[in-house]
C-alpha positions in Angstrom: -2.5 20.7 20.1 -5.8 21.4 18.4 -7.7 24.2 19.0 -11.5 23.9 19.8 -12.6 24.5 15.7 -10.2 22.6 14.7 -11.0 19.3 17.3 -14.8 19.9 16.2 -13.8 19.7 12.5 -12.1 16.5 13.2 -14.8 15.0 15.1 -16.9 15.9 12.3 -14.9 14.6 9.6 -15.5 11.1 11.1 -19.4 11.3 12.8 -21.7 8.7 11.5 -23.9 11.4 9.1 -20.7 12.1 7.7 -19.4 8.7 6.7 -22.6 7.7 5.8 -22.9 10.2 3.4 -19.4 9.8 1.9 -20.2 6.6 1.4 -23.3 6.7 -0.5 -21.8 9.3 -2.7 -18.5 7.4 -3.0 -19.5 4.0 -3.6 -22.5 2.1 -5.1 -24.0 -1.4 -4.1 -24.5 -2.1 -8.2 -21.3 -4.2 -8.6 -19.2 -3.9 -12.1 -18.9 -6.7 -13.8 -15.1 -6.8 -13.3 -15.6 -7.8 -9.5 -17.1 -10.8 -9.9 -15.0 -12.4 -13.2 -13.0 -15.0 -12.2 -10.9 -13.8 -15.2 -10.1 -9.9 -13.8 -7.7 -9.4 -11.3 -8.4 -7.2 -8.8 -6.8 -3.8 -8.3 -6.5 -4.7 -4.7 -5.2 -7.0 -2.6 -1.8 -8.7 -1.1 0.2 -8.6 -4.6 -0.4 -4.7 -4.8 2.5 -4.6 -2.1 3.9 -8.2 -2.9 3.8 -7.8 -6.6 4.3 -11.4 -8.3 3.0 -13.3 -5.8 -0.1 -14.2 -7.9 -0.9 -14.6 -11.8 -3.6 -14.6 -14.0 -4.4 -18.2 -13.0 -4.6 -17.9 -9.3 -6.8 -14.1 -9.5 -9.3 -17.0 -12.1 -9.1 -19.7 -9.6 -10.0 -17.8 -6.2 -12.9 -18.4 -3.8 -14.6 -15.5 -3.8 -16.4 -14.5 -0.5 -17.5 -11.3 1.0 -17.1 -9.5 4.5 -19.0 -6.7 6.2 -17.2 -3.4 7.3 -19.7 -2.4 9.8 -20.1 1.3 10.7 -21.1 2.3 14.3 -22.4 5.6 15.2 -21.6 6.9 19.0 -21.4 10.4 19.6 -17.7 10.8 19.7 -17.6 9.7 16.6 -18.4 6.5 14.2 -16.4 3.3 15.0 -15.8 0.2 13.1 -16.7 -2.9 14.3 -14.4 -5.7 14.3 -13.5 -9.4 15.7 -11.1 -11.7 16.8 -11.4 -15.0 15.4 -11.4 -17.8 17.5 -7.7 -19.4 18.6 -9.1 -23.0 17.8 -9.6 -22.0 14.2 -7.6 -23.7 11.7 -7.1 -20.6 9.4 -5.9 -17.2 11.0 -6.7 -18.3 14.4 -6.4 -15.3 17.0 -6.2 -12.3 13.9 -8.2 -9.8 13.4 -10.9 -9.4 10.9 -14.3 -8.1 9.5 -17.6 -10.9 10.4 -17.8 -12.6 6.3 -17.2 -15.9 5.1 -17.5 -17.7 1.3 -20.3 -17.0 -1.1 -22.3 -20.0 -1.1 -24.0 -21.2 -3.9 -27.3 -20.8 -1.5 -26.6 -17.3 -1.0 -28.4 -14.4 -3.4 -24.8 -12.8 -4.2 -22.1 -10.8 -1.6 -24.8 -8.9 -0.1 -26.6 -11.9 0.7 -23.6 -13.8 2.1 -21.9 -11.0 3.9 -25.2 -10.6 6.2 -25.5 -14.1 6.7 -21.5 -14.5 8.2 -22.3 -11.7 9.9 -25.4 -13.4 11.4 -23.4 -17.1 12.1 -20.9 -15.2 13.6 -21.8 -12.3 15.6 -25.5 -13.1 16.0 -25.9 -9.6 14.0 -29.8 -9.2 12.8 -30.0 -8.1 9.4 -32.6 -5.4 10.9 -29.8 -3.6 12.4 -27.9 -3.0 9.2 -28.1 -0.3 6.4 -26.1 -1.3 3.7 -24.4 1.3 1.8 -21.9 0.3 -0.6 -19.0 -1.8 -1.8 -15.7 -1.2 -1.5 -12.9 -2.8 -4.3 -12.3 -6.1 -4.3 -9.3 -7.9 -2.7 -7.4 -10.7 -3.8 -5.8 -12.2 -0.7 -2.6 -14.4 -1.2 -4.7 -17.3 0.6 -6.8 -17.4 -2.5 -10.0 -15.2 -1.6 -11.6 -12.6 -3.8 -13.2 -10.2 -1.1 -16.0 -8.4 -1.8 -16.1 -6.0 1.4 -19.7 -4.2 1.9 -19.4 -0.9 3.9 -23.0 -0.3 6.4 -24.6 1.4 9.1 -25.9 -0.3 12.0 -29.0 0.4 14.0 -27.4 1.9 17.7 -29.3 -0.4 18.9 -27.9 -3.7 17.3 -27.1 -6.5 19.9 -24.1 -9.1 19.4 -24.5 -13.0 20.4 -20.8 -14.1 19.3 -20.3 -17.8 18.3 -17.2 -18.9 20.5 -16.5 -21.4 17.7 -15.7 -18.7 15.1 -15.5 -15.5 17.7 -13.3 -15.1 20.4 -14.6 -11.6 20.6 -16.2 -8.3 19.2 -14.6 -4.7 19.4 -14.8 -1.2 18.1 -12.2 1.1 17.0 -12.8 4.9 16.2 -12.9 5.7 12.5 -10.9 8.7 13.4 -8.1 6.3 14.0 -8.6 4.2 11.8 -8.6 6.3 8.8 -5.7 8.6 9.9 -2.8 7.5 7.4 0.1 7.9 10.0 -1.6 5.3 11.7 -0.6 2.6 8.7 2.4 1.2 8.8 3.8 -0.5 6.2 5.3 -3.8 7.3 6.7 -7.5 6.4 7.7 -10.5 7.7 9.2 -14.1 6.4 6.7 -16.3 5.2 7.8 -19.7 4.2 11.1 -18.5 2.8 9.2 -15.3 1.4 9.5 -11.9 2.7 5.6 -10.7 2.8 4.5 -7.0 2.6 1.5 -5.9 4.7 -0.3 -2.7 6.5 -0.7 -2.7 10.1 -2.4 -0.6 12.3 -1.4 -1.0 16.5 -4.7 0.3 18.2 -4.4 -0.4 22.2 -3.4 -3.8 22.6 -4.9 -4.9 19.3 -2.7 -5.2 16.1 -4.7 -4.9 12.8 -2.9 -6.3 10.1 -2.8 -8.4 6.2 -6.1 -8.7 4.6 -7.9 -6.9 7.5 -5.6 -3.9 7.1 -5.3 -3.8 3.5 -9.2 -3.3 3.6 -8.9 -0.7 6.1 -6.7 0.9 4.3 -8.9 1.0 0.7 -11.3 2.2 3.0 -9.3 5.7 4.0 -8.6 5.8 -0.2 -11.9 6.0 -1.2 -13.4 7.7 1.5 -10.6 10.2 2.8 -8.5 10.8 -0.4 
């Protein structure tokens, strides 16, 4: 058991001021080059633990989109704020994931589109939300490149979920979330193809594939 210093350094570890300020000094919201050519295949994604699941030509040919990872500040601690996608959706109905969609043509690049999702979906204003940096891209095995944008929210934000994207909106403590014995490192049979994944069991809630994988770049470049 943790003595009282030691609980208060963990608490600390994972406050709000204290992500917040790894962040900024961790990651940048100037995106390289690399993350946006269709020709450069990211350093992260599904084939990291799947390795030739994808080739040059599918890393060219994905749709790239962008999510928000957004931070929560509470006084035990920052949480991250996440959602389960609607069970009437035709793509990863029921899952777990971060509010983010497709860049749209219309939109003025990730930034841009990630706020916007966020807004369609979870009725987030983008008043409540302090951008702070990207994290690496991820290729998904579906055919995404993800461009997932870390931020603060205002403690005062307010959620109006769409039920047709949203079945609902939850927090999870970063202090679980970026504690590594919580990843797991699982797999399961995919159309004749045994597919590698993280997971993370928190409550009743399992966080897993794409929305894990994140997570888990998260810890790396904020924790490592």
């Amino acid at each position: 058991m943790l003595n009282d210093s030691a609980t208060q350094e963990k608490a600390g570890l994972y406050s709000a001021e204290e992500v917040s300020r790894r962040a900024r000094a961790r990651l940048s919201l100037e995106l390289p080059g690399s993350a946006i050519d269709p020709a450069h295949k990211p350093r992260r994604g599904d084939h990291v633990l799947n390795p030739g699941i994808v080739d040059e030509t599918f890393a060219a040919q994905a749709t790239p989109a962008a999510v928000l990872i957004p931070i929560v500040p509470r006084a035990n601690g920052a949480h991250v704020l996440l959602t389960q996608r609607a069970t009437g959706l035709r793509r990863h109905p029921g899952q777990i994931a971060f509010p983010g969609g497709r860049i749209d043509p219309e939109d003025d690049g990730p930034l841009d589109a990630a706020l916007r999702e966020a807004g369609e979906e979870i009725g987030l204003e983008r008043h409540a939300v302090t951008p702070l940096g990207f994290l690496d891209p991820y290729l998904t095995h579906s055919g995404y490149r993800i461009l997932p944008l870390v931020a603060m929210l205002n403690p005062s934000f307010s959620l109006i979920c769409n039920p047709d994207e949203v079945a609902e909106a939850f927090e999870v403590p970063m202090g679980f979330l970026m504690d590594d014995s919580n990843h797991r490192r699982e797999s399961r049979m995919r159309e004749g193809i045994e597919r590698h994944f993280y997971s993370m069991s928190y409550r009743e809630r399992n966080i897993w594939g794409v929305t894990a994988g994140i997570l888990r770049n998260l810890h790396e470049r904020l924790y490592s």
